[in-house]
N, C-alpha and C positions, 0 to 999 in steps of 0.2 A: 708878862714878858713874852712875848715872839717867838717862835722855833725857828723865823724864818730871819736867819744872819746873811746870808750870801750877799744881801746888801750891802755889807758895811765891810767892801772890796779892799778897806785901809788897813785893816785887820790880819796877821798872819793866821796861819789855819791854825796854829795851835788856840789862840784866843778864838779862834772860831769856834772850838770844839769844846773848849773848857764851856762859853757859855751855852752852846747845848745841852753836857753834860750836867750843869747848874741847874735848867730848866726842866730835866726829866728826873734828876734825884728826887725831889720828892715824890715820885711813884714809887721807887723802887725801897727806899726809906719806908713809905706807907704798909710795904712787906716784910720789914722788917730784914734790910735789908743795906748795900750799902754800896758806892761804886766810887773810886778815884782812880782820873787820869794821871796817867805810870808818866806816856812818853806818845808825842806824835813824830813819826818821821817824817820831814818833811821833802826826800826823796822820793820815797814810797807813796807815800800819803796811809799809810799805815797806821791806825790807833790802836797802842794798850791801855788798856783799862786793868785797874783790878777787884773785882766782886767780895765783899765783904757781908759778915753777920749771918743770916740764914741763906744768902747767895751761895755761900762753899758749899751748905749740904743740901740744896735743893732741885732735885731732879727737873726743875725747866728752868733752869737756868743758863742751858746753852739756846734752849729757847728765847728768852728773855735778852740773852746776848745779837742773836744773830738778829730775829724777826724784829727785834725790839730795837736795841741800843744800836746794831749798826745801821739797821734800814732806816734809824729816823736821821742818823748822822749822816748815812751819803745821800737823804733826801734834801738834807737842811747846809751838810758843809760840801761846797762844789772843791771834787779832788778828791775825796775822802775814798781809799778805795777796800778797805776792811778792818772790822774792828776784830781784839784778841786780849782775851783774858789772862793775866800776866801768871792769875794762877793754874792755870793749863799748862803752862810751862815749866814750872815748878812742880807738878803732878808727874811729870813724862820723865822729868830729871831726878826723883824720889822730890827733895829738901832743897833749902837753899843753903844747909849747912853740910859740908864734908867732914866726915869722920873720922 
């Protein structure tokens, strides 16, 4: 399967992104590892993602985020203008549970 979707213009960018997404899991799987799209905006063009399995404790992982999953997304989805780990956000806020 192709990295390269920008062709297939009939497609919203979420479905653009999902099948990217679909295309690079198995790298990140092969690290035992794990990645599911949260949410695209499509004002923004903003991607969450959220990193699963050895991704939460693994020191390149924002590596992996940034050089990796968003630089292949805003090469492959036109618009895309940053991707973000949904569990960064959840880190900054403590939990997603209140006490």
């Amino acid at each position: 399967m192709s990295l390269d979707v920008a062709s297939e213009n009939s497609n919203s960018l979420n479905e653009e992104v999902k099948k990217v997404i679909d295309v690079i899991r198995p790298a990140i799987q092969a690290d035992e590892g794990d990645i599911a799209l949260h949410e695209v905006n499509e004002e923004t063009c903003e991607v969450t993602v959220e990193l699963f399995g050895a991704c939460i404790t693994c020191p390149a992982s924002d590596q992996t985020l940034k050089a990796g999953i968003e630089r292949i997304l805003k090469d492959r989805v036109p618009g895309v203008t940053s991707v973000r780990n949904i569990g960064e956000t959840l880190e900054q806020n403590e939990t997603s549970v209140s006490l």
